[in-house]
MDAnalysis code that builds the backbone (N, CA, C; Angstrom):
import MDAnalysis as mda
import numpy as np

u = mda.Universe.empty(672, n_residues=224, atom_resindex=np.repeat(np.arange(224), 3), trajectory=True)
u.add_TopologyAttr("name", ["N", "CA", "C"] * 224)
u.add_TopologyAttr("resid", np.arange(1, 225))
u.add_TopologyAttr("resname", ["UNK", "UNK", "UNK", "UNK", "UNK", "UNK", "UNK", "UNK", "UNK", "UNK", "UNK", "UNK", "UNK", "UNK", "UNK", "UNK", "UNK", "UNK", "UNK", "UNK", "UNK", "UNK", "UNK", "UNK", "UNK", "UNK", "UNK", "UNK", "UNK", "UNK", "UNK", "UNK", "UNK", "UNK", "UNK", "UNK", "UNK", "UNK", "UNK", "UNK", "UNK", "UNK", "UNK", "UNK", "UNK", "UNK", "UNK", "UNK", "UNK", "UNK", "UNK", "UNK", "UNK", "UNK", "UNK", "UNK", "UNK", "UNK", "UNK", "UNK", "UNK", "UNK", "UNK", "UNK", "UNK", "UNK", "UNK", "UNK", "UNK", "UNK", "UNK", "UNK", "UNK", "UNK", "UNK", "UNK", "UNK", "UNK", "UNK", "UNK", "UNK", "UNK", "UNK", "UNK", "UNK", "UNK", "UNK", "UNK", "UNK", "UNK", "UNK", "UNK", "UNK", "UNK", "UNK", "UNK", "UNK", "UNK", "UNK", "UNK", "UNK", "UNK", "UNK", "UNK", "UNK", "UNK", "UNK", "UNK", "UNK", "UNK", "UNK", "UNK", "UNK", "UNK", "UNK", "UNK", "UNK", "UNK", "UNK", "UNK", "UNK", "UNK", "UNK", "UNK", "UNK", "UNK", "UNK", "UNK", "UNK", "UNK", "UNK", "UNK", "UNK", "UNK", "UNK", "UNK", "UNK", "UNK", "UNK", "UNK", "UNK", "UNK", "UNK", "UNK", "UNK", "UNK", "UNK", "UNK", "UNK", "UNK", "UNK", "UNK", "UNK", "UNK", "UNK", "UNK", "UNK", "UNK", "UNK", "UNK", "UNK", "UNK", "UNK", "UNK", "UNK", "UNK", "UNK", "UNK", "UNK", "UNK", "UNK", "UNK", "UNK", "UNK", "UNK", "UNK", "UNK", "UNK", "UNK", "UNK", "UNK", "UNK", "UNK", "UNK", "UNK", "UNK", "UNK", "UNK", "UNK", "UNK", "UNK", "UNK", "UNK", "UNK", "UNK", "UNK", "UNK", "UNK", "UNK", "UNK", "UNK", "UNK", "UNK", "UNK", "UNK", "UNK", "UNK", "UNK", "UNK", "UNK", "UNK", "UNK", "UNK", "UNK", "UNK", "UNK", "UNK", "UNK", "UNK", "UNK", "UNK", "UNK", "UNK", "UNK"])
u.atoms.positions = np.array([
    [13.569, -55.264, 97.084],
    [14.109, -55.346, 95.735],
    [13.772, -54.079, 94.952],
    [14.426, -53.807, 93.851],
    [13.803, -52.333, 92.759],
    [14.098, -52.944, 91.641],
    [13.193, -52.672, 91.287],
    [13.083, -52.401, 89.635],
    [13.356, -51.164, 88.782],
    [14.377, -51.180, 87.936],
    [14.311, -49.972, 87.761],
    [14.337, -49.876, 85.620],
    [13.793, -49.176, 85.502],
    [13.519, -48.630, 84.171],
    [13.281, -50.493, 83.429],
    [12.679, -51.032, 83.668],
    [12.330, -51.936, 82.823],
    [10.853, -52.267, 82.015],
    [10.708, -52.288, 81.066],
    [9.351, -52.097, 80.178],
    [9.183, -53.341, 79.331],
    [7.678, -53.274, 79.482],
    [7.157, -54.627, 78.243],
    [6.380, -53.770, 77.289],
    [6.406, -54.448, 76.263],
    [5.540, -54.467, 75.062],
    [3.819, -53.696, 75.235],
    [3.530, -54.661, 75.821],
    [1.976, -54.599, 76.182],
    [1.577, -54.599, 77.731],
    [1.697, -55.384, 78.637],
    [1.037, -55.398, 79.890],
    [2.172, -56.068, 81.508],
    [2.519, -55.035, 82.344],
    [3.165, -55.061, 83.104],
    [4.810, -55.285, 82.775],
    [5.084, -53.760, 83.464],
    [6.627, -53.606, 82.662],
    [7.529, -53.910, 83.343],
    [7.053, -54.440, 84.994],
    [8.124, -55.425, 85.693],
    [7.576, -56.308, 86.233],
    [6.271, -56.549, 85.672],
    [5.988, -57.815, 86.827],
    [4.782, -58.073, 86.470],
    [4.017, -59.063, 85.444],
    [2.810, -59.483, 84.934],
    [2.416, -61.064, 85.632],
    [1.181, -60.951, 86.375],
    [0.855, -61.927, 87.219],
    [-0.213, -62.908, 87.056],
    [-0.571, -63.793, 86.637],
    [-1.781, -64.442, 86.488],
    [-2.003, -65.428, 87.944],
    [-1.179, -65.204, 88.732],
    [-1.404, -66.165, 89.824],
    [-1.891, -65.952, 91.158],
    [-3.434, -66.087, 91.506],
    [-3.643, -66.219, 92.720],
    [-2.944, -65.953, 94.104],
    [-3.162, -65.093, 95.238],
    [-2.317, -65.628, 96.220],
    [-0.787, -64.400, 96.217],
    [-0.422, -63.867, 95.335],
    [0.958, -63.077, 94.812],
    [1.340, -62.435, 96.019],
    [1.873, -62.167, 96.984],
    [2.442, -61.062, 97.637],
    [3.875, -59.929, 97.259],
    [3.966, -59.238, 96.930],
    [4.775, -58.233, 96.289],
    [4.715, -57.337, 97.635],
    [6.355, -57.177, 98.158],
    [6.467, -56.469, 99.924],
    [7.941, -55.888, 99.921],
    [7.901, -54.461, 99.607],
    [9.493, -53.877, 99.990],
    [9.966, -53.636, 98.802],
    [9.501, -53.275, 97.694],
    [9.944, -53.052, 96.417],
    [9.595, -51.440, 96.004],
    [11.031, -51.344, 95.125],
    [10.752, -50.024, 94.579],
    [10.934, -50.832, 93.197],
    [9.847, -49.639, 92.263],
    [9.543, -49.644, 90.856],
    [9.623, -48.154, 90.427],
    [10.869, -48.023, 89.517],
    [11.089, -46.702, 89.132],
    [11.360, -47.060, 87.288],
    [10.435, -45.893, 86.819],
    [10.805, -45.561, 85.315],
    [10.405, -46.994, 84.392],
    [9.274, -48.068, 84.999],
    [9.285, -49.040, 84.334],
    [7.806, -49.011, 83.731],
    [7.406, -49.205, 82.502],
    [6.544, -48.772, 81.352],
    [6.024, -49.835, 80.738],
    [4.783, -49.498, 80.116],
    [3.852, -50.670, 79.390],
    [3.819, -49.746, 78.572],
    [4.524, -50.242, 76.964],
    [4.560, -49.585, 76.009],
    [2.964, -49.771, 74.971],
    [2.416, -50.335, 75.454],
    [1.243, -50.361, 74.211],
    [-0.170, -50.922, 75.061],
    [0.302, -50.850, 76.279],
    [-0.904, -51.444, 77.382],
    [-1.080, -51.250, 78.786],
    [-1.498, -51.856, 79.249],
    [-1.389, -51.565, 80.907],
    [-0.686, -52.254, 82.297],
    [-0.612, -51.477, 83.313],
    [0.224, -51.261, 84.145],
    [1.449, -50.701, 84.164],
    [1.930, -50.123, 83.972],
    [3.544, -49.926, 83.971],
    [4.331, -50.148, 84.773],
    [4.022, -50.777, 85.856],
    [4.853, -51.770, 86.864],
    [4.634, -53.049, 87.175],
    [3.310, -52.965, 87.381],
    [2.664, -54.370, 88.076],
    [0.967, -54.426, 87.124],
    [1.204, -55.809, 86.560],
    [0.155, -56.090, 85.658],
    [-0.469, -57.545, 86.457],
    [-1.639, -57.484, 87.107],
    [-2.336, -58.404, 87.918],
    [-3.732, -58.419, 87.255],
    [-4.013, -60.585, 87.124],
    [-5.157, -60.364, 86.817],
    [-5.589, -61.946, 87.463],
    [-5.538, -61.864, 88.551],
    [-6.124, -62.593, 89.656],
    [-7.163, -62.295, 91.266],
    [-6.961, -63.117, 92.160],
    [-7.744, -63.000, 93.047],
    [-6.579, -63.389, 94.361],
    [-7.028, -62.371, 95.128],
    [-6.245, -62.397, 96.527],
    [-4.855, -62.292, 96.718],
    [-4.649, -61.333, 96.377],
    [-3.250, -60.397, 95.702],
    [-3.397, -59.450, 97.133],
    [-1.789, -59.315, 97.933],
    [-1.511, -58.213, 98.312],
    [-0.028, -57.445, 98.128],
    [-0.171, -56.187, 97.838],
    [1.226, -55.235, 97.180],
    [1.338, -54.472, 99.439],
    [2.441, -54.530, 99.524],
    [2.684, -53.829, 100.844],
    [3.972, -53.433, 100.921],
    [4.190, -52.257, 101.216],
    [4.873, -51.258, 101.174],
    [5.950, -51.010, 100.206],
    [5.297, -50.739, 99.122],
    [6.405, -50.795, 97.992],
    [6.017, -48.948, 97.529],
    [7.142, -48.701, 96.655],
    [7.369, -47.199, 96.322],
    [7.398, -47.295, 94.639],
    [6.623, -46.366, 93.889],
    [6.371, -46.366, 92.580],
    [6.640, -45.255, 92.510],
    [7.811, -44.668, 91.207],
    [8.050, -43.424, 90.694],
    [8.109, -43.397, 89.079],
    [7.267, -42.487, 88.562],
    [7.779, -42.129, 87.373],
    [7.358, -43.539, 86.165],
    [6.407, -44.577, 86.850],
    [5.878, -45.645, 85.955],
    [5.027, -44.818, 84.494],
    [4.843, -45.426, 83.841],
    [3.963, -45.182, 82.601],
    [3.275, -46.511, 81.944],
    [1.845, -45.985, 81.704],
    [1.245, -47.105, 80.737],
    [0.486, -46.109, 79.794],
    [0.464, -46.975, 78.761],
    [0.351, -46.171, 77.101],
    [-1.827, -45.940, 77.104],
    [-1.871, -47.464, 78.446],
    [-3.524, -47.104, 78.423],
    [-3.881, -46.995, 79.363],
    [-4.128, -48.093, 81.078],
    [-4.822, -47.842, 82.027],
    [-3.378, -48.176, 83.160],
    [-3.496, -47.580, 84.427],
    [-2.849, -48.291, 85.174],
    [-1.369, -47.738, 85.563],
    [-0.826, -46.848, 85.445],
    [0.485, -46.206, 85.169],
    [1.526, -46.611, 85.683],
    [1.180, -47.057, 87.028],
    [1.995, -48.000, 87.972],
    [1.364, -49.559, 88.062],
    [0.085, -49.336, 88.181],
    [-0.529, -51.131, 89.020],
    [-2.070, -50.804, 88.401],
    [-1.569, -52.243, 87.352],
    [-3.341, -52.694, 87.361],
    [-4.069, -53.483, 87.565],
    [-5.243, -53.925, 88.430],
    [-5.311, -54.733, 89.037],
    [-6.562, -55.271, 88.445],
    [-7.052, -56.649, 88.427],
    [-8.070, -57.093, 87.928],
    [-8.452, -58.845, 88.300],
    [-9.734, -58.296, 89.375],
    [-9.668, -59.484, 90.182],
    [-10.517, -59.511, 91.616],
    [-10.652, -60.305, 92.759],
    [-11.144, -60.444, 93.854],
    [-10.382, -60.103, 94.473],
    [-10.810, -59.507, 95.888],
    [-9.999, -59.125, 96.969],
    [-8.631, -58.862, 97.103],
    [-8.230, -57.789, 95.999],
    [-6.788, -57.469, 96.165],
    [-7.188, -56.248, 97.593],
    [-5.403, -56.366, 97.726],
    [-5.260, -55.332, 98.898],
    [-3.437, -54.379, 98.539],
    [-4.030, -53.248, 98.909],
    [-2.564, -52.161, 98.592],
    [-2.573, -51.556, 99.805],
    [-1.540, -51.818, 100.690],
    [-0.954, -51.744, 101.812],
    [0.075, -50.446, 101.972],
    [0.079, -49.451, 102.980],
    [1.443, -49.021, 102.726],
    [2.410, -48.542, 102.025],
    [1.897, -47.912, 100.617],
    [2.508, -47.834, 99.043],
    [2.351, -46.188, 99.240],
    [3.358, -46.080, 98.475],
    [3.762, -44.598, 98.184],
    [3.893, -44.658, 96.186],
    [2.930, -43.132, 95.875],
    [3.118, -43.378, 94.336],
    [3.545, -41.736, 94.063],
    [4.175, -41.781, 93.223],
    [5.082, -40.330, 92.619],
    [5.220, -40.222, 91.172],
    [4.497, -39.335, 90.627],
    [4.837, -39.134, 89.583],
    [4.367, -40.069, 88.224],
    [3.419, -40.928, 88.760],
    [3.545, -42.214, 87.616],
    [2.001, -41.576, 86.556],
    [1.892, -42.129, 85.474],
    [0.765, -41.724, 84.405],
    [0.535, -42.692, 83.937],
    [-0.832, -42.428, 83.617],
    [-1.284, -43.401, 82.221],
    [-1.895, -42.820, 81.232],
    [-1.910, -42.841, 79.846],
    [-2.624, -42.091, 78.677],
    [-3.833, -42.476, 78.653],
    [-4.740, -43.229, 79.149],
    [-6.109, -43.162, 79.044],
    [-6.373, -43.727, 80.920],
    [-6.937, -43.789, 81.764],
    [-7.557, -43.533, 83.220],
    [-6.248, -44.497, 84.155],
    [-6.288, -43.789, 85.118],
    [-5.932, -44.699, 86.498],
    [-4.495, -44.273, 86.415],
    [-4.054, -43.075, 86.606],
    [-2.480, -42.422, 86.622],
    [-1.949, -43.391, 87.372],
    [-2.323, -44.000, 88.358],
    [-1.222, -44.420, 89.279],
    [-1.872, -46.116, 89.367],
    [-2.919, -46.182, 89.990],
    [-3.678, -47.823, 89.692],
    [-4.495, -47.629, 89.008],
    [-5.245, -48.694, 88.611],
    [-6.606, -49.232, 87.918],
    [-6.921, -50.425, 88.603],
    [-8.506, -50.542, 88.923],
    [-8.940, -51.413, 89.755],
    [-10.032, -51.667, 88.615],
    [-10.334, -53.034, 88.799],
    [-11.549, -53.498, 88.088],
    [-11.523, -54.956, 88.607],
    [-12.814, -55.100, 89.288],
    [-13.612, -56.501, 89.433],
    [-14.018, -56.526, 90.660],
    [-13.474, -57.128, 91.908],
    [-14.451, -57.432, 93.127],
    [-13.840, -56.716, 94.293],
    [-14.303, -56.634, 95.213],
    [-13.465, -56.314, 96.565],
    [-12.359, -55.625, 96.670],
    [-11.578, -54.451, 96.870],
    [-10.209, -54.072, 97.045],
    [-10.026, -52.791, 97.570],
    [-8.841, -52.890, 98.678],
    [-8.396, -52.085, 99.768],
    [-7.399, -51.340, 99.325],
    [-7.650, -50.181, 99.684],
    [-6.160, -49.213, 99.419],
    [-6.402, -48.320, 100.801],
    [-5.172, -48.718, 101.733],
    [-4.868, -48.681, 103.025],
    [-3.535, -48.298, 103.256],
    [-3.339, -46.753, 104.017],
    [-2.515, -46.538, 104.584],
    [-1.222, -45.584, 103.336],
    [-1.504, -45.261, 102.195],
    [-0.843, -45.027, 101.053],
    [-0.878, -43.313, 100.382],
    [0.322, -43.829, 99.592],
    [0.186, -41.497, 100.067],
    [0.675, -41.601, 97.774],
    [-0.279, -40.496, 97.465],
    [-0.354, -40.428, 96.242],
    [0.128, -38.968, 95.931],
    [1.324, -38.777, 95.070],
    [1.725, -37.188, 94.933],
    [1.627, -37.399, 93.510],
    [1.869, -36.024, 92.629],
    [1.793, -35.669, 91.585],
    [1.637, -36.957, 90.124],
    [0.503, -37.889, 90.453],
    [0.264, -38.659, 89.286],
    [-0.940, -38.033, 88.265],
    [-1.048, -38.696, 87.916],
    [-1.534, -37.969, 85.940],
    [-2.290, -39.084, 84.976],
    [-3.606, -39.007, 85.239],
    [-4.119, -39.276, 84.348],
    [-4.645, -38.457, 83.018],
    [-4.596, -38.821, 81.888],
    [-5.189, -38.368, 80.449],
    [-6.515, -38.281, 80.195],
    [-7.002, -38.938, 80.359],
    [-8.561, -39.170, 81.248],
    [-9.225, -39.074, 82.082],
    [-9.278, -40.195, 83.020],
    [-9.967, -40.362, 84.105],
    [-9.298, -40.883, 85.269],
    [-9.401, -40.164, 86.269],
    [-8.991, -40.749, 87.649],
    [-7.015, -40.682, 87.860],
    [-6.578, -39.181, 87.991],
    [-5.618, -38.949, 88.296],
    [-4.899, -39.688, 89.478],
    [-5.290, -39.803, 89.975],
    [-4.491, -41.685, 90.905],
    [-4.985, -42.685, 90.848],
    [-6.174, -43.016, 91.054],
    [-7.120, -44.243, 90.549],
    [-8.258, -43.937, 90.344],
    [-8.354, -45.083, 89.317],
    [-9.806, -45.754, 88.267],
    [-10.065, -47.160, 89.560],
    [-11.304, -46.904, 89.314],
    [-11.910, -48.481, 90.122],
    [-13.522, -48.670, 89.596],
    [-12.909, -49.431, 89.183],
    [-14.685, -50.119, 88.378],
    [-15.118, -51.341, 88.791],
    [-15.975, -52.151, 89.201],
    [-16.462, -52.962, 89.633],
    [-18.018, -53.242, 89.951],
    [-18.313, -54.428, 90.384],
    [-19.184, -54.998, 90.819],
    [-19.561, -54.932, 92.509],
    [-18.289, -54.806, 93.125],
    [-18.067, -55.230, 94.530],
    [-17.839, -53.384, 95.305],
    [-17.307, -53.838, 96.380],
    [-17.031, -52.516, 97.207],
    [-15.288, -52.129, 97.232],
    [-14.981, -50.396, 96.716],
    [-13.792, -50.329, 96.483],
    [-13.430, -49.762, 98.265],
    [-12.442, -49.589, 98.979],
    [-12.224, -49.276, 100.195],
    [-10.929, -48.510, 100.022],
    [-11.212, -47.095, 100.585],
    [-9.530, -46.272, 100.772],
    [-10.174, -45.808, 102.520],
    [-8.523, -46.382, 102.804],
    [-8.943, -45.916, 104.425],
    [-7.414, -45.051, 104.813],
    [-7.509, -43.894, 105.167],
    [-5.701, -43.374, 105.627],
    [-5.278, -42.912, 105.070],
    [-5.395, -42.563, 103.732],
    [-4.481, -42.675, 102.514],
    [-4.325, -40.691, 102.731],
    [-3.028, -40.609, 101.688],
    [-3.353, -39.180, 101.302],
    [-3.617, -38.631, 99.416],
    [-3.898, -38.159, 99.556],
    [-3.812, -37.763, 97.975],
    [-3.382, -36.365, 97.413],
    [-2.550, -35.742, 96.825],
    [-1.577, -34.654, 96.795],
    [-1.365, -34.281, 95.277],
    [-1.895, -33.637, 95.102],
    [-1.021, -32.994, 93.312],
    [-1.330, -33.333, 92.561],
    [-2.822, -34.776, 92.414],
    [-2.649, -35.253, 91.015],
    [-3.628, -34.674, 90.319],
    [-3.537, -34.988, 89.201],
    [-4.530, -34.326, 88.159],
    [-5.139, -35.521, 87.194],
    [-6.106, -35.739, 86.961],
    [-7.301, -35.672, 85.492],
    [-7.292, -35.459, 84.327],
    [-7.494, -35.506, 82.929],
    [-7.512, -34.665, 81.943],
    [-9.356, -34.266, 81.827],
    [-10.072, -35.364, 82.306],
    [-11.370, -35.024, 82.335],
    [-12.145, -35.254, 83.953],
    [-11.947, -36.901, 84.168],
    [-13.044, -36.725, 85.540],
    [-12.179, -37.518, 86.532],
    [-12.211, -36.827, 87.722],
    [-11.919, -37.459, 89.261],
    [-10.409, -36.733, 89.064],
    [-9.856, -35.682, 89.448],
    [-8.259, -35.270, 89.777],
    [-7.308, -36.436, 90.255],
    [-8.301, -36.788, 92.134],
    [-7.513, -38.075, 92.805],
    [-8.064, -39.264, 92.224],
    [-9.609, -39.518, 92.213],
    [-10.075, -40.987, 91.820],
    [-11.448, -40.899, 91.068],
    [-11.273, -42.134, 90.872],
    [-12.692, -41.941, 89.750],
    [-13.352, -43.417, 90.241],
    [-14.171, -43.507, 90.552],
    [-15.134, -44.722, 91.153],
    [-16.484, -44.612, 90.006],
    [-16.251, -45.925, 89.562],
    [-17.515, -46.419, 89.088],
    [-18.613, -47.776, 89.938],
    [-17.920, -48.309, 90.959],
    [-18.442, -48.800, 91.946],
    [-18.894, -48.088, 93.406],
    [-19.388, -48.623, 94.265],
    [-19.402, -48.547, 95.641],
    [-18.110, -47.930, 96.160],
    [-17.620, -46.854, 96.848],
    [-16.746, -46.852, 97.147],
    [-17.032, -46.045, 98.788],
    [-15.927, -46.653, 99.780],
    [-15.899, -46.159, 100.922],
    [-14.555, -45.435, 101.386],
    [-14.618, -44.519, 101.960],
    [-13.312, -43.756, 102.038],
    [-13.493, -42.779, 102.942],
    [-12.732, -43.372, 103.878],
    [-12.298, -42.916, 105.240],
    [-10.922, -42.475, 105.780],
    [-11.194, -41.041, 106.770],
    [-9.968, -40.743, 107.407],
    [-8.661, -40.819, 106.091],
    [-9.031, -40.148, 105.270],
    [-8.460, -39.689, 103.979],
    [-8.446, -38.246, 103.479],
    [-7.079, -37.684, 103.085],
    [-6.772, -36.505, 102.961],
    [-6.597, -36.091, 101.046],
    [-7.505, -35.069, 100.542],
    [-7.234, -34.339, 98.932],
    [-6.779, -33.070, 99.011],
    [-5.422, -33.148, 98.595],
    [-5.513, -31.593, 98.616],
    [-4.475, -31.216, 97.467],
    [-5.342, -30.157, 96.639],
    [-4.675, -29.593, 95.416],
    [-5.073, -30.580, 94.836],
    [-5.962, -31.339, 94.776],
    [-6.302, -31.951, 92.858],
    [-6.842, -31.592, 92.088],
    [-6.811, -31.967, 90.758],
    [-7.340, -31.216, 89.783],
    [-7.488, -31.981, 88.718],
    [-9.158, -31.312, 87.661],
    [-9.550, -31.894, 86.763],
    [-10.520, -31.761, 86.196],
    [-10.833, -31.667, 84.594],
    [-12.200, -31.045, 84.182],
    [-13.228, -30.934, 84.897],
    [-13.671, -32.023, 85.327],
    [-15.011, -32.236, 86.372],
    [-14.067, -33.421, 87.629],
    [-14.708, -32.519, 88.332],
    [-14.408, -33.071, 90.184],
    [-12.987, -33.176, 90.153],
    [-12.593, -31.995, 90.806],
    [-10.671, -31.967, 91.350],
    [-10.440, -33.506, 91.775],
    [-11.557, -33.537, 92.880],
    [-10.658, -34.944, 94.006],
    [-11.273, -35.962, 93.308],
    [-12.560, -35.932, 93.635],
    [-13.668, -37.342, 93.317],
    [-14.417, -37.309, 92.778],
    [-14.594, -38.450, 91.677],
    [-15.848, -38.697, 90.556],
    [-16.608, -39.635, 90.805],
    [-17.762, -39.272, 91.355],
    [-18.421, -41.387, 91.902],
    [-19.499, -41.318, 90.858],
    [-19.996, -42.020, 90.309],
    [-20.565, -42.279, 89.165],
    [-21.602, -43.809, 90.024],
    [-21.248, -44.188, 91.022],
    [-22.243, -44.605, 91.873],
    [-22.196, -44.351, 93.616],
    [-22.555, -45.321, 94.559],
    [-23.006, -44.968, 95.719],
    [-21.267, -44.844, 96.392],
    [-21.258, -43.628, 97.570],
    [-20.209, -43.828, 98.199],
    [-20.440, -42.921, 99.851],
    [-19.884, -43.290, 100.742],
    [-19.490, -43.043, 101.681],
    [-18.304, -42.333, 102.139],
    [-18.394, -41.035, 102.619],
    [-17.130, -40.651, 103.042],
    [-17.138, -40.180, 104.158],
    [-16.171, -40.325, 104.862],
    [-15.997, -39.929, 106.621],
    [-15.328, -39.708, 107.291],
    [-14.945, -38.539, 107.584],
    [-13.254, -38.181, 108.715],
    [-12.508, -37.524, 107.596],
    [-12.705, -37.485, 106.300],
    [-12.059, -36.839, 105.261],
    [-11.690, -35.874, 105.577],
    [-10.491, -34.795, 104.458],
    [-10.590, -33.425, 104.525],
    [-10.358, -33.249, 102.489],
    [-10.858, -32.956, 102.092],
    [-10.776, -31.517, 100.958],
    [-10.426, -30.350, 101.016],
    [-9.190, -30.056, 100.860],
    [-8.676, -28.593, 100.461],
    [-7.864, -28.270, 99.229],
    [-8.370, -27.373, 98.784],
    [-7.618, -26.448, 97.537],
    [-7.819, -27.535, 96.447],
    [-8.527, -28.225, 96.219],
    [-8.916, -29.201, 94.838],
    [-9.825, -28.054, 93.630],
    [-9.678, -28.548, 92.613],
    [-10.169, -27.477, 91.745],
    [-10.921, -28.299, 90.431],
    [-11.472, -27.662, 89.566],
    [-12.067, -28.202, 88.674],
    [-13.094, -27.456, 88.136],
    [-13.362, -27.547, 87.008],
    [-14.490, -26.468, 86.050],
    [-15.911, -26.530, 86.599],
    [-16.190, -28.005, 86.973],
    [-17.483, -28.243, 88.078],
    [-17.156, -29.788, 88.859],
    [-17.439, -29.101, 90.241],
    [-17.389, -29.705, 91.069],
    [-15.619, -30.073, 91.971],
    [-15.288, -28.553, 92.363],
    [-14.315, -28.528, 92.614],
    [-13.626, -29.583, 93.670],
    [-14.158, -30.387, 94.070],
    [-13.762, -31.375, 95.367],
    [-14.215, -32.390, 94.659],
    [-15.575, -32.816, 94.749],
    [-16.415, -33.901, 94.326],
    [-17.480, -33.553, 93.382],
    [-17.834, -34.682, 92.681],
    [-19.442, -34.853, 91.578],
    [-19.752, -36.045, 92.177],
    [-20.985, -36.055, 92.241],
    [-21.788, -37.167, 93.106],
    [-22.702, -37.747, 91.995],
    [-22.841, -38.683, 91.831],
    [-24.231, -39.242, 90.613],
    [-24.901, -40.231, 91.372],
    [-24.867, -40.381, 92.307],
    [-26.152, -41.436, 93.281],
    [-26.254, -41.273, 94.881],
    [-26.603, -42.110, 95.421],
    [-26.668, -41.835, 96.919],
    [-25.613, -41.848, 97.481],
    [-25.153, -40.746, 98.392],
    [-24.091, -40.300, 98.773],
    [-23.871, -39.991, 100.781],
    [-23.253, -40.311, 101.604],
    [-23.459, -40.105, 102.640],
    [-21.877, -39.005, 103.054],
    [-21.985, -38.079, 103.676],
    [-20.550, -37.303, 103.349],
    [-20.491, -36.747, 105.350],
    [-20.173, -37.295, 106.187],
    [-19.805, -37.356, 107.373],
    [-18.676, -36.791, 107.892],
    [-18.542, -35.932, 109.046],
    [-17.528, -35.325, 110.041],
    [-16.595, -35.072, 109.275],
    [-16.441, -34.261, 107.960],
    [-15.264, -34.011, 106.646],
    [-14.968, -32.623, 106.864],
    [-14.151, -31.839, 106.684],
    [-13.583, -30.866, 105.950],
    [-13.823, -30.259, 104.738],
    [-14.421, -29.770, 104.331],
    [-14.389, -29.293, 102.605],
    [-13.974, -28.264, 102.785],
    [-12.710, -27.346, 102.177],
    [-12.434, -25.660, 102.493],
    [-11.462, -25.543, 101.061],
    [-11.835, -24.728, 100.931],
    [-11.318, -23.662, 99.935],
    [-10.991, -24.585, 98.515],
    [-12.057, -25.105, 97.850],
    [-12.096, -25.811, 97.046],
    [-12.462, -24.929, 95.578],
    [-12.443, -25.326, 94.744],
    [-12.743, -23.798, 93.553],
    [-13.197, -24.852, 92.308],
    [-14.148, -23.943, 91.747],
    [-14.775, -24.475, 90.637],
    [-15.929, -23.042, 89.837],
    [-16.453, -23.165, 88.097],
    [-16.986, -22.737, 87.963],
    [-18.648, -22.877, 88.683],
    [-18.582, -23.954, 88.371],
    [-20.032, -24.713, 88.947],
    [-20.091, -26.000, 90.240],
    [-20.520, -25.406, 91.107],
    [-20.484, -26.127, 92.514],
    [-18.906, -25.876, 92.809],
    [-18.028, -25.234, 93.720],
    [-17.255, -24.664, 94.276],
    [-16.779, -26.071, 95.017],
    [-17.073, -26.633, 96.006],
    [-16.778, -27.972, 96.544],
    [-17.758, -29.235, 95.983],
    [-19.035, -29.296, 95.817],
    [-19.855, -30.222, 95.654],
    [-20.675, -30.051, 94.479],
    [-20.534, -30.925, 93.392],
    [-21.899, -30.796, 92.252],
    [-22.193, -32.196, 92.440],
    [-23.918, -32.406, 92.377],
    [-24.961, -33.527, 91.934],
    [-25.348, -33.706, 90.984],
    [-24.950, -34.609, 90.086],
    [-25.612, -34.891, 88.376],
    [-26.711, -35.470, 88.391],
    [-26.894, -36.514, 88.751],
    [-28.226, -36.797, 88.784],
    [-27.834, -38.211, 89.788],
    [-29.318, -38.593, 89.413],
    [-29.212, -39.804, 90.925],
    [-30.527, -40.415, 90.214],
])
């Protein structure tokens, strides 16, 4: 199915969910907007939600979420392609907040956050998971170019290249994370041209090359 250019008021501009269980599979969402709130496609605020293989272009939200915001237990994002989508305050393309959630197999080009986390924001309690994914072009206005983690986050066999953003081009972890099989190239940022690390960090069999920054070139540590 597609959605195309359709907008709400406040929260999810084609598709606002309070229900458990949702599967959303084979959909395009183009040009559809949350004029005064979040998501600009898909507004979720349940548990055990999966989105699989759907295509987001050109979404907007006025605050978090630009395409998909999610808020809840064990969601999962399957297979998704995002282009172009923004939000005026964090999570250009998703926003994650609450327990458990997978982003698997999914390719992120030129999204735009105003804030924080030029493809995704993920805040939580639980463990965030990107496994496969790519990340391409997006930008920040302040922290994380590709993502901004305020939880646990694990992220594997995942590709940054060219992001950008006040502090940390690709990645902002603001707590513990794991990364492994990665590559970082050409990400940029005033400090911490790839990544900023603020706690215990494990960074395995990766790539980091030609990353640029005033302060820390690929890697800065704030504190821990």
């Amino acid at each position: 199915s597609s959605f195309i250019t359709n907008q709400a008021m406040n929260k999810g501009g084609a598709i606002y969910s309070l229900g458990s269980g949702t599967t959303i599979t084979n959909c395009t969402f183009t040009n559809c907007s949350s004029l005064t709130g979040d998501g600009g496609a898909i507004y979720i605020y349940s548990d055990y939600n999966i989105i699989t293989n759907c295509t987001f272009v050109n979404c907007t939200a006025l605050n978090c979420g630009g395409a998909i915001y999610v808020s809840g237990e064990n969601n999962v994002i399957n297979d998704s392609k995002f282009y172009g989508n923004e939000a005026f305050n964090d999570g250009g393309a998703i926003f994650l907040v609450g327990g458990e959630c997978c982003v698997n197999n999914s390719y992120f080009e030129s999204n735009r956050a105003d804030e924080d986390g030029g493809a995704i924001y993920s805040r939580g309690t639980s463990v965030f998971n990107i496994d496969n994914s790519i990340f391409a072009d997006n930008s920040a206005g302040v922290y994380g170019g590709a993502l901004f983690s305020e939880n646990y986050a694990i992220v594997n066999s995942s590709t940054f290249n060219n992001n950008s953003a006040l502090a940390a081009g690709a990645i902002f972890s603001d707590e513990r994370i794991n990364i492994s099989d990665s590559v970082f190239n050409e990400n940029s940022a005033e400090v911490g041209g790839a990544i900023i690390l603020n706690d215990d960090a494990g960074i395995a069999n990766s790539n980091i090359t030609n990353n640029d920054a005033v302060k820390g070139g690929a890697i800065a540590v704030l504190r821990r």
